[in-house]
C-alpha positions in Angstrom: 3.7 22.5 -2.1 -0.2 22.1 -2.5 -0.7 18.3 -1.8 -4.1 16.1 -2.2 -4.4 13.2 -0.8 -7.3 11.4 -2.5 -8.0 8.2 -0.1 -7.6 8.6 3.7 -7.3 4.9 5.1 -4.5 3.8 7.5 -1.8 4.7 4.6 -3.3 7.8 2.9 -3.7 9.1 6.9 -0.3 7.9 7.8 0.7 10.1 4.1 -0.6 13.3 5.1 0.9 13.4 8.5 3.7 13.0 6.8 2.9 15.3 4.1 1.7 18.0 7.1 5.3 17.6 9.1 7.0 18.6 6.3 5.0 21.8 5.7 2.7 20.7 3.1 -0.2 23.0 2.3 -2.7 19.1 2.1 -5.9 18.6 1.0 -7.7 15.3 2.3 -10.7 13.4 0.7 -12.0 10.1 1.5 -15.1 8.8 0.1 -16.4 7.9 3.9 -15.9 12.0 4.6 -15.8 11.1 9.0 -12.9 8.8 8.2 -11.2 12.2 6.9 -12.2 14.8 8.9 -10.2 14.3 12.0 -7.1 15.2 10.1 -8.4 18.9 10.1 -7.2 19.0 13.4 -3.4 18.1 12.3 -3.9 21.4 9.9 -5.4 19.6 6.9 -8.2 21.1 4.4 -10.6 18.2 4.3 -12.6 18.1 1.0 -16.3 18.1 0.4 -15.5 16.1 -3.2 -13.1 15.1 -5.6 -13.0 18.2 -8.1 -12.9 20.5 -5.0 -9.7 17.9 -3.8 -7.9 19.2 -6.9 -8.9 22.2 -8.1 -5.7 24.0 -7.2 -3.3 21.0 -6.8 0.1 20.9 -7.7 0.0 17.2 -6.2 -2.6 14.8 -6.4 -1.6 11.8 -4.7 -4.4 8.6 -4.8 -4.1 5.7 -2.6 -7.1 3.9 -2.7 -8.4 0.4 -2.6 -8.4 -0.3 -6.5 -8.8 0.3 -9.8 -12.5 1.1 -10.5 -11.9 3.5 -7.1 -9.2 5.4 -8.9 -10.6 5.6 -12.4 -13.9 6.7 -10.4 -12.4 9.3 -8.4 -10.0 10.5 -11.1 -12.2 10.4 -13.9 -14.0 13.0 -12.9 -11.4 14.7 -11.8 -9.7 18.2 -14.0 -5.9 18.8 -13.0 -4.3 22.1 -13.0 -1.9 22.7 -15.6 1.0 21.1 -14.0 0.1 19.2 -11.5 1.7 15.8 -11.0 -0.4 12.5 -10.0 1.3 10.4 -8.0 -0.4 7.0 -8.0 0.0 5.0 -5.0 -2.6 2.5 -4.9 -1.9 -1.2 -5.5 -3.8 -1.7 -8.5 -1.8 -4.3 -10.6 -0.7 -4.5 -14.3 -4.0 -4.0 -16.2 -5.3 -1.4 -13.9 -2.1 0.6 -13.7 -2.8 0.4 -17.9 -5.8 1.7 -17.4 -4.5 4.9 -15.4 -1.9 5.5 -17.6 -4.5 5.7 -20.3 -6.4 8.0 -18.5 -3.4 10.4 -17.7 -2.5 10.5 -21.5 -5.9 10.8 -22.5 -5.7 13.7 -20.2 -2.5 15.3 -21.0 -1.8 14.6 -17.1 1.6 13.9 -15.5 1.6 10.3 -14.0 4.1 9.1 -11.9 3.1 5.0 -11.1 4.3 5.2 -7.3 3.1 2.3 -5.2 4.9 2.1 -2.0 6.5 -0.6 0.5 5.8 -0.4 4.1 2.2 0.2 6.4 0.9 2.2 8.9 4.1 2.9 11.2 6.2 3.8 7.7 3.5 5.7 6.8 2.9 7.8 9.5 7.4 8.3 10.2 7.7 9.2 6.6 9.7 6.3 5.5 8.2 4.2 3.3 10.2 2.7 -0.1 8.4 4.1 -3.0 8.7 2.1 -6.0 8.5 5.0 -8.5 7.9 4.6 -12.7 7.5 7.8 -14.8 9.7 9.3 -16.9 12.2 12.7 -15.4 9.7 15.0 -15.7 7.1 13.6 -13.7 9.7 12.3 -10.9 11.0 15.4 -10.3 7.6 17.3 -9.9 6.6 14.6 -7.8 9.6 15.1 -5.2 8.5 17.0 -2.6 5.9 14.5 -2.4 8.0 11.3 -2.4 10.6 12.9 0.0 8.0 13.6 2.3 6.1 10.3 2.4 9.3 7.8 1.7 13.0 7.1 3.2 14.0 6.5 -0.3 13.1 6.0 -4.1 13.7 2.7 -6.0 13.4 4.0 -9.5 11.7 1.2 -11.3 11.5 2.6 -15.0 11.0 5.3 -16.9 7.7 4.4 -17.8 4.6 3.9 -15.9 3.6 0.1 -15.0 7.3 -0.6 -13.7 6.6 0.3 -10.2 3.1 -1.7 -10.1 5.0 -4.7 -11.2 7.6 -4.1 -9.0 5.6 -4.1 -6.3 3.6 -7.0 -6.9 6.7 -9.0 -6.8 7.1 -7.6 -3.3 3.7 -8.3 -1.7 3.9 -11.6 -3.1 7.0 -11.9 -0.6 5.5 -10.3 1.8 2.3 -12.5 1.7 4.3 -15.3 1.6 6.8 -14.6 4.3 4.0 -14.2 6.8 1.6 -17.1 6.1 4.9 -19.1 6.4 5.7 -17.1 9.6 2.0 -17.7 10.8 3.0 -21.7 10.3 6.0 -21.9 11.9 4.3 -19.9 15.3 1.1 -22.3 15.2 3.6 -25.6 15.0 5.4 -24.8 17.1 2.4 -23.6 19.9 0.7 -26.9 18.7 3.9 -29.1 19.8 4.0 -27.9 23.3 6.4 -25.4 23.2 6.1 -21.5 24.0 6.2 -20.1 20.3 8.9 -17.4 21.4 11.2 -20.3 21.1 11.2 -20.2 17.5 11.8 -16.6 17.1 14.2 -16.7 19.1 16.3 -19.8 17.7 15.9 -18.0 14.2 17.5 -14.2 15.7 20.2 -13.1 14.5 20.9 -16.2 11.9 20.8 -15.9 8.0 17.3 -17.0 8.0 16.2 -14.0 10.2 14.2 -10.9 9.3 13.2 -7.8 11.7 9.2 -8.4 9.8 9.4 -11.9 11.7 9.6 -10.3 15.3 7.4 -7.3 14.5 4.4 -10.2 13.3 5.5 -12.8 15.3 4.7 -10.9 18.7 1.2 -10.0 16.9 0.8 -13.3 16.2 1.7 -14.6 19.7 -0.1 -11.9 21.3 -3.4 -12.2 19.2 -3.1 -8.5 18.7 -4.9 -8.0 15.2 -4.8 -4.1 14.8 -4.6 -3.3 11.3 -1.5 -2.1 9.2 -2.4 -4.1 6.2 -5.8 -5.8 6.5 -6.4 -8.8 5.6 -9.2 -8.4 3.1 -6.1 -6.1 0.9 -3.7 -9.2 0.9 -6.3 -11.0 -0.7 -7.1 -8.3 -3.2 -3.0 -8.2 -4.1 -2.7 -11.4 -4.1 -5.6 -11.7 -7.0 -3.5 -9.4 -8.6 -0.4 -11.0 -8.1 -1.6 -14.3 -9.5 -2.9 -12.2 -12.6 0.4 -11.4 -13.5 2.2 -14.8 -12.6 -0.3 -16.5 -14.9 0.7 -13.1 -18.0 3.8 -14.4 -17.2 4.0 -18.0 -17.2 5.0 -18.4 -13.4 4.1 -21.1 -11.7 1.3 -19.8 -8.9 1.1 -22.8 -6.7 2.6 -21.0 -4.0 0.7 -17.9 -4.8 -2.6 -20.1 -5.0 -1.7 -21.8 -1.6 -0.7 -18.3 0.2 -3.9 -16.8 -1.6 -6.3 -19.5 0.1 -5.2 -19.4 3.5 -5.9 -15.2 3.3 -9.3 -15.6 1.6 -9.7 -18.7 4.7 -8.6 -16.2 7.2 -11.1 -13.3 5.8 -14.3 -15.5 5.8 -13.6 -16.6 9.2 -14.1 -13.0 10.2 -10.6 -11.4 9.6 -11.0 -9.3 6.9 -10.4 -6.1 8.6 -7.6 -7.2 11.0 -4.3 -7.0 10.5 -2.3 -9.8 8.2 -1.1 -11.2 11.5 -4.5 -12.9 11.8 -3.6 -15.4 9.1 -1.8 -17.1 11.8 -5.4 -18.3 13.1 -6.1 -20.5 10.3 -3.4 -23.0 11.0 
């Protein structure tokens, strides 16, 4: 299948290796053209700009940093008859409106696709793709989502389910590792090695795989990015959007949301979400 990936950060690369492995024919575009080039040497096409992305596309797959970047790159944008957009991006409820608008303005097929996992997922082919879009557009968009994910969650049959599904995940992701980031600096700050508490929690009910992966990160003050800070605190806008649509108490969110945007002004916007450990 002809496959463009539109957005080649640590997911969109980690995509199109995926993509390639499977024996994708992929097309690569990234705004910042170095940070796309080196793919070329994995055997991808890299893109001088969006409409030459596309032009013969069966796939169009956008995971970029946010709405105005994807209405942007795909508004001027023209789709082969076809050709199926799979829209990856975390982008939220009004800005995954906004797409679909665009797509039926277009006459486009839309599948709203954002995915769970980061850069290791990514780049093994097994991230959870939380997929919205009616039969049509989730079957032209297989290939793709085989490729790219271990399995599909089928949110809805109508784009926007997938966005708000995965909005309720980040905000437990979010949560679950400023809490994790709380435990490790308590229990550091009350003389003890912080291994301890990782290791008192294994194997219990209260135990998750995610806890040991950022805990040694945390521990080890190794900040290379999977999911950067400065993106938590753009879901977690998002996320807080949506609680407040829906009349959900955002303290939590609010709390989790400050100790990110904290954690980014003191110089960890680009590191990993491990680094929100620091600010405690």
């Amino acid at each position: 299948m002809r496959v463009t990936v539109m957005g080649t950060g640590t997911m969109g690369v980690g995509m199109a290796h995926s993509l390639l492995r499977e024996g994708h024919d992929v097309t690569v575009w990234n705004r910042t053209a170095s940070r796309a080039e080196p793919l070329a040497a994995d055997g991808a096409r890299v893109a001088t700009d969006p409409a030459d992305a596309v032009a013969d596309a069966e796939a169009v797959v956008t995971i970029l940093f946010d709405t105005d970047s994807v209405l942007e790159v795909m508004g001027g944008a023209s789709l082969p008859d076809g050709c199926v957009w799979v829209q990856a991006s975390t982008i939220g409820l009004e800005g995954t409106d906004r797409v679909a608008a665009l797509a039926e303005e277009r006459g486009w097929l839309l599948l709203d696709a954002p995915v769970l996992g980061t850069k290791a997922p990514a780049e093994q082919g097994a991230l959870v793709v939380l997929a919205a879009g009616d039969d049509a557009a989730l079957e032209a968009a297989r290939p793709v989502t085989d490729a790219i994910g271990s399995r599909v969650v089928r949110a809805g049959d109508r784009p926007g389910a997938g966005s708000r599904l995965k909005l309720a995940c980040n905000a437990w992701v979010a949560s679950l590792t400023a809490a994790l980031g709380q435990s490790v600096a308590l229990t550091e700050a009350l003389g003890l090695d912080a291994q301890l508490f990782l290791d008192a929690i294994a194997g219990g009910a209260v135990d998750a795989p995610y806890a040991h992966l950022k805990g040694a990160a945390m521990t080890s003050a190794d900040w290379t990015p999977s999911f950067a800070v400065d993106g938590v605190v753009k879901d977690l806008g998002l996320i807080r959007d949506a609680a407040h649509g829906a009349s959900v108490d955002d303290r939590l969110l609010t709390a989790v949301l400050a100790l990110f945007a904290d954690a980014s002004e003191a110089g960890h916007g680009d590191d990993d979400m491990a680094a929100v450990r620091t600010v405690f």
